[in-house]
TIMAR-750799 format. One record per residue (C-alpha): residue number from 1; residue in one letter; x, y, z. Coordinates in steps of 0.02 Angstrom, whole numbers, plus 50000, padded with zeros to 5 digits. Layout:
residues N
(NUM 'A' (X Y Z))
...
***
This chain:
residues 303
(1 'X' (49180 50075 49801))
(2 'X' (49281 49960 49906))
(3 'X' (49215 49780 49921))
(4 'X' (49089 49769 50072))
(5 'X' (49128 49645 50199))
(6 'X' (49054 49474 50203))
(7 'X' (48897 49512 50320))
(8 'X' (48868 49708 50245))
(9 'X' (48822 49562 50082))
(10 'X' (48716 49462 50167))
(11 'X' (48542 49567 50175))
(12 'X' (48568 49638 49973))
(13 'X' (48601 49414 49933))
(14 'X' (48456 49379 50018))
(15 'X' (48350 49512 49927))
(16 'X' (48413 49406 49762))
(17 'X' (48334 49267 49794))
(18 'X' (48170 49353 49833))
(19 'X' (48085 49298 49668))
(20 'X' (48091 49135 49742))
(21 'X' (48220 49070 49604))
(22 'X' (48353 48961 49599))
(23 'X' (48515 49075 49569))
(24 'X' (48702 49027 49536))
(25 'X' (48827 49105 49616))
(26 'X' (48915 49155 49494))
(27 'X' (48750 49257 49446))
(28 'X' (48731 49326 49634))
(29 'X' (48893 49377 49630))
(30 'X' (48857 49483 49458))
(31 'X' (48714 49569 49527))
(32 'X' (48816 49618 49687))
(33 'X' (48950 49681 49585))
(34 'X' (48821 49785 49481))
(35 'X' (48731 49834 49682))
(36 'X' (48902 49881 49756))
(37 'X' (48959 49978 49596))
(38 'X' (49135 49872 49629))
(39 'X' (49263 49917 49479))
(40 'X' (49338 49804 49356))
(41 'X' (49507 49811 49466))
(42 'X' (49411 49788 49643))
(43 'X' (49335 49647 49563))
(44 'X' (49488 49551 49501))
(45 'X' (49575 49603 49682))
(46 'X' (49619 49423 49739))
(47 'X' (49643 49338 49925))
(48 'X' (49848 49367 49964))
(49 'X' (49862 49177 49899))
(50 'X' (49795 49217 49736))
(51 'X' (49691 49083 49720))
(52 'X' (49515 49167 49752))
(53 'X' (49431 49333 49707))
(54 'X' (49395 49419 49871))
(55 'X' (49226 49471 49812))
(56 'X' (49198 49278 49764))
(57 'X' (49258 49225 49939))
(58 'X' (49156 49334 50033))
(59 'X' (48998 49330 49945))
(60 'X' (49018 49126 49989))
(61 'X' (49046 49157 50148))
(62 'X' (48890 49277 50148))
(63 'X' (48781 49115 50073))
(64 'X' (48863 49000 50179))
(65 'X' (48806 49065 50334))
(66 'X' (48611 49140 50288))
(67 'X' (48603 48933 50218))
(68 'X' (48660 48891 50393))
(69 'X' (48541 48983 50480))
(70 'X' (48389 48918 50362))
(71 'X' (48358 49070 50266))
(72 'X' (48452 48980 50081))
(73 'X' (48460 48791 50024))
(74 'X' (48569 48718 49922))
(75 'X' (48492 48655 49764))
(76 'X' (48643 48578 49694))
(77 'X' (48828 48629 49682))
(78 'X' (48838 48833 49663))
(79 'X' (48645 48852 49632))
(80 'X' (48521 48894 49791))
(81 'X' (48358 48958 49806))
(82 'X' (48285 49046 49949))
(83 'X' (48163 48935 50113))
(84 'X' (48012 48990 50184))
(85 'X' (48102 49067 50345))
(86 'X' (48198 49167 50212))
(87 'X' (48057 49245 50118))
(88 'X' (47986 49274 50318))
(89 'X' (48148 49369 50349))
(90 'X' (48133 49479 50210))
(91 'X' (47965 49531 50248))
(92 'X' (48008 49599 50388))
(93 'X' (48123 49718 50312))
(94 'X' (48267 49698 50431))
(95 'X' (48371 49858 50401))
(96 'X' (48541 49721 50410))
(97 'X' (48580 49548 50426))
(98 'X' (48728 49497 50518))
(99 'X' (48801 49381 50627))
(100 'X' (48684 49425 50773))
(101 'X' (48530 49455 50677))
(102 'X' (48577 49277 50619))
(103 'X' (48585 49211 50773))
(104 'X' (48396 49197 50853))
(105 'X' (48392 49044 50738))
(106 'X' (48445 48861 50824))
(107 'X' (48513 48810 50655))
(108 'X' (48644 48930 50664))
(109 'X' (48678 48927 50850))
(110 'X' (48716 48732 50808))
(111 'X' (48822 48792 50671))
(112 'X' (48905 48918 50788))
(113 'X' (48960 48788 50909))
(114 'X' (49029 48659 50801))
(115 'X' (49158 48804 50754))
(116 'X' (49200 48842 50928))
(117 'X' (49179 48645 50987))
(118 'X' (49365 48637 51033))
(119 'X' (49373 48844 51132))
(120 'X' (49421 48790 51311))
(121 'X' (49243 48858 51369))
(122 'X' (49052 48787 51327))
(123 'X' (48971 48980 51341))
(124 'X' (48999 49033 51183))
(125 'X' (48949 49205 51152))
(126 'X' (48875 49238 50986))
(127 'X' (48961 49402 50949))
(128 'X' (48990 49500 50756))
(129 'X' (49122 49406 50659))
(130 'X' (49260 49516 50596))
(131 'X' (49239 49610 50443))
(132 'X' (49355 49455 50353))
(133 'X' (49290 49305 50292))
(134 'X' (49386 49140 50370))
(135 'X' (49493 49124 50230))
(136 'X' (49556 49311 50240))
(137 'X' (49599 49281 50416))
(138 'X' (49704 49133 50376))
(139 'X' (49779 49199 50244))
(140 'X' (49828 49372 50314))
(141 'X' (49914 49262 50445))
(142 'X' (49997 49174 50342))
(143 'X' (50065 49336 50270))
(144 'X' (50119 49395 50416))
(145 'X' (50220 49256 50464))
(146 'X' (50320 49254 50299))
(147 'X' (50342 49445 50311))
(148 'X' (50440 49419 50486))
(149 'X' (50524 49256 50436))
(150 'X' (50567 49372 50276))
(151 'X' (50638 49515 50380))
(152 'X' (50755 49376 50497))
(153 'X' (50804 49326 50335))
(154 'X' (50882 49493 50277))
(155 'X' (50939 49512 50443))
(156 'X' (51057 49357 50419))
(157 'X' (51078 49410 50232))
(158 'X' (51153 49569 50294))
(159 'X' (51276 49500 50438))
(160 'X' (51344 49373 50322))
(161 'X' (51509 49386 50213))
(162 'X' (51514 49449 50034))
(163 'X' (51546 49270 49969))
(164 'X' (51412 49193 50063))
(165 'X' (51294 49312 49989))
(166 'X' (51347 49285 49818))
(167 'X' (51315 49095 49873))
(168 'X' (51158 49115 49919))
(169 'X' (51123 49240 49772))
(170 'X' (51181 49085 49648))
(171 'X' (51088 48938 49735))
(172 'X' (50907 49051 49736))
(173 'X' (50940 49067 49532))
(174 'X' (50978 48863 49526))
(175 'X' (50821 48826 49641))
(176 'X' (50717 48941 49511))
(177 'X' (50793 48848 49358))
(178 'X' (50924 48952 49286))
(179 'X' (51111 48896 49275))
(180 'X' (51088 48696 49260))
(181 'X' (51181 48634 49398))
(182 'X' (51226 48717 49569))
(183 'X' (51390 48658 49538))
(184 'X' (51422 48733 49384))
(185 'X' (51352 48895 49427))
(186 'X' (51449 48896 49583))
(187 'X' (51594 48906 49467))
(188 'X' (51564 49055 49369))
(189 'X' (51541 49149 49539))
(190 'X' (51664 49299 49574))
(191 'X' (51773 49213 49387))
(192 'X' (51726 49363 49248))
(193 'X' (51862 49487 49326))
(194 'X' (51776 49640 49295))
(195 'X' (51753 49757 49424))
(196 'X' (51559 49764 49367))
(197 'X' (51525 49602 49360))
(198 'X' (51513 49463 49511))
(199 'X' (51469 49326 49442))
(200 'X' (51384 49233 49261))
(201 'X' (51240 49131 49244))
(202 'X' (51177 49012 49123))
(203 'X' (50998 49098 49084))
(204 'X' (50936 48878 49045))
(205 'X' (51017 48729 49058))
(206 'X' (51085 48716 48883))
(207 'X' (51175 48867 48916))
(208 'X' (51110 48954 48756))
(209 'X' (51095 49119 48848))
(210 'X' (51189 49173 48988))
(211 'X' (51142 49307 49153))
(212 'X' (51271 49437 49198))
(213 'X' (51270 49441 49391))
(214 'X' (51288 49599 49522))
(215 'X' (51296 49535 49711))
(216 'X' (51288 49688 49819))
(217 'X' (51278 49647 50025))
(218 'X' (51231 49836 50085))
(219 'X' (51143 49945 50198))
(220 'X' (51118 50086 50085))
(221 'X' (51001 50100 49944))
(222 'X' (51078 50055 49755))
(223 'X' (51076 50242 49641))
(224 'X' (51100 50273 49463))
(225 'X' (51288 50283 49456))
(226 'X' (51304 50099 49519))
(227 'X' (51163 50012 49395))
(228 'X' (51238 50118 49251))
(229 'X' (51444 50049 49300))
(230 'X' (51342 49880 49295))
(231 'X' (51271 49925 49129))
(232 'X' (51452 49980 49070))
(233 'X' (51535 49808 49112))
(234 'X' (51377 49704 49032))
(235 'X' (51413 49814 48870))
(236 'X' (51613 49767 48889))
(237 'X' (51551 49594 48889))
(238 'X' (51427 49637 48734))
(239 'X' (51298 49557 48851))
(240 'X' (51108 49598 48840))
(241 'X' (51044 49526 49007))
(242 'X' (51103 49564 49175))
(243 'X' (51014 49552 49354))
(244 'X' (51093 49646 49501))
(245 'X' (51026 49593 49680))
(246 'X' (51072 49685 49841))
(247 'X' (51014 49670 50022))
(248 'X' (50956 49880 50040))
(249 'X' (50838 49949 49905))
(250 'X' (50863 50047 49726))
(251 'X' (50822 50228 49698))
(252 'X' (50676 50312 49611))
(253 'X' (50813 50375 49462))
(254 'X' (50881 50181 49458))
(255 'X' (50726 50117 49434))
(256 'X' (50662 50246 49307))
(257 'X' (50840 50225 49205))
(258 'X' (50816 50024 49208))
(259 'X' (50651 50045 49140))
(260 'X' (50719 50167 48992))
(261 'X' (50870 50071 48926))
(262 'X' (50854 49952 48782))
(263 'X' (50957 49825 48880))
(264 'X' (50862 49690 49006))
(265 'X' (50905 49726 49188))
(266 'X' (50809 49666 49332))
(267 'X' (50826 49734 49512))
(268 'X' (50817 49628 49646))
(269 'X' (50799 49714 49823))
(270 'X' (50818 49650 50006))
(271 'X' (50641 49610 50039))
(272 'X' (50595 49530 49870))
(273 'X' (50772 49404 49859))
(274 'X' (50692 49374 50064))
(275 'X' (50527 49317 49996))
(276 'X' (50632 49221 49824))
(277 'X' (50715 49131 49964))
(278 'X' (50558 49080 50054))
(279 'X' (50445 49024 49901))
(280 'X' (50622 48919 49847))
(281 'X' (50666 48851 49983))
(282 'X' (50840 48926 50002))
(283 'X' (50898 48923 50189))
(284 'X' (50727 48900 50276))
(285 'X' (50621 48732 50319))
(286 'X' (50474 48675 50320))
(287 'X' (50386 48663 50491))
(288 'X' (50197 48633 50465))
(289 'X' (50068 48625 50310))
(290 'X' (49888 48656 50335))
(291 'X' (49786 48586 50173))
(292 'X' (49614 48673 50170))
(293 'X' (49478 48604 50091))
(294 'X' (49280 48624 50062))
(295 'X' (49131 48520 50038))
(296 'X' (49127 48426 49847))
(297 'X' (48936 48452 49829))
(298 'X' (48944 48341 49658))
(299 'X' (48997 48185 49775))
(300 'X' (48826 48227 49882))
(301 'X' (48724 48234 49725))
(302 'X' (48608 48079 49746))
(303 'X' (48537 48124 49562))
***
């Protein structure tokens, strides 16, 4: 089933801790895995960053706030055990526990406010979180904005000249490590004189492998007949490795004849050579870096 969201966990991490334990998280998060019936692949399914397991970062967040609100202590870094008012809650048998349930409880209220300290009012309604965790949020943000500055980029990709392109096509390669210097890849732009071929590449900086290059500004998606002339002037030039990169998309039946032939050809579409451009730093700048960070619980340990 899909991953629940962060307070849907809180209740079922609660009921954990019932035997009155200490537990790791890394053992909660087992027995929610086990609870939820969440599959090996929904399980590995990571934040859009890549750094975090979403079922890791919520099930945090789920501790985070139930310790918060009194119901969890920390016993030392990753291990918790459940407080008096906690064992009170679960005799009740509250049917959920969420942000509001979590709520009647100063503790949290305090914690509450200190998020919202700087929101340009002091009544600060205490209403359900959204189904993402903090992190989410940020991230899927973040996401967005590359996805837009992305799609400006092709934009300007596709308004430019051929041999701007093919600049820009060479200097993304260079930023990633391939062809030594921009310089002498520069060079071997547009130089090869066949009518399939735009441009080599050293494939490292020794030049002991080189990159046969296809430069294609379009509108209209890249078919079969174009990657296999591509594939006819590699073979002319008896060489085995060849990427072709184009501001529109490829076909289905390019893709699936790429993916058959013995010789290496990658595809490089619009969108993707957009984000290559981003993550490399080839015409964009950076305008503001946000470092998050969390509480080192060893440095707290008085032990």
């Amino acid at each position: 089933m899909p991953i629940p969201d962060y307070q849907t966990l809180m209740l079922p991490t609660l009921r954990i801790f019932a035997d009155g334990q200490e537990h790791a998280a890394r053992q909660v998060v087992e027995v929610l895995v086990k609870e939820f019936e969440i599959s090996d692949q929904e399980r590995e399914e990571r934040l859009p960053s890549g750094k975090q397991r979403v079922i890791d970062n919520r099930a945090g967040w789920a501790r985070t706030y139930m310790k918060n609100a009194g119901l969890l202590e920390v016993m030392r870094r990753g291990v918790y055990r459940i407080t008096s008012r906690g064992k009170d809650v679960l005799k009740k048998k509250p049917e959920r526990i969420d942000v509001v349930f979590l709520s009647q409880f100063p503790e949290f209220q305090e914690f509450r406010a200190l998020r919202h300290a700087n929101d340009e009012t002091n009544d600060l309604p205490l209403v359900p979180a959204a189904s993402l965790t903090l992190e989410e949020t940020l991230e899927n943000a973040f996401q967005e904005i590359q996805s837009r500055l992305a799609a400006e980029i092709l934009s300007l990709l596709k308004s430019c000249s051929p041999g701007f392109f093919e600049r820009v096509v060479v200097e993304v390669l260079v930023n990633m490590g391939y062809g030594g210097s921009l310089q002498d890849a520069g060079r071997a732009i547009g130089k090869s004189g066949d009518g399939g071929i735009d441009g080599i590449i050293k494939e490292d900086r020794l030049g002991l492998d080189v990159i046969y290059l296809q430069a294609k500004r379009w509108d209209t998606v890249v078919g079969r007949p174009e990657i296999q002339k591509f594939v006819g002037a590699l073979t002319g030039q008896r060489a085995r490795k060849g990427v072709f990169i184009t501001t529109s998309g490829f076909t289905k039946d390019a893709l699936d004849y790429v993916s058959r032939i013995e010789m290496k050809i990658v595809l490089i579409d619009g969108e993707t050579l957009a984000q290559m451009m981003i993550e490399h730093n080839v015409g964009v700048s950076t305008v503001s870096q946000y470092t998050l960070k969390r509480i080192d619980f060893d440095y707290f340990s008085e032990e």
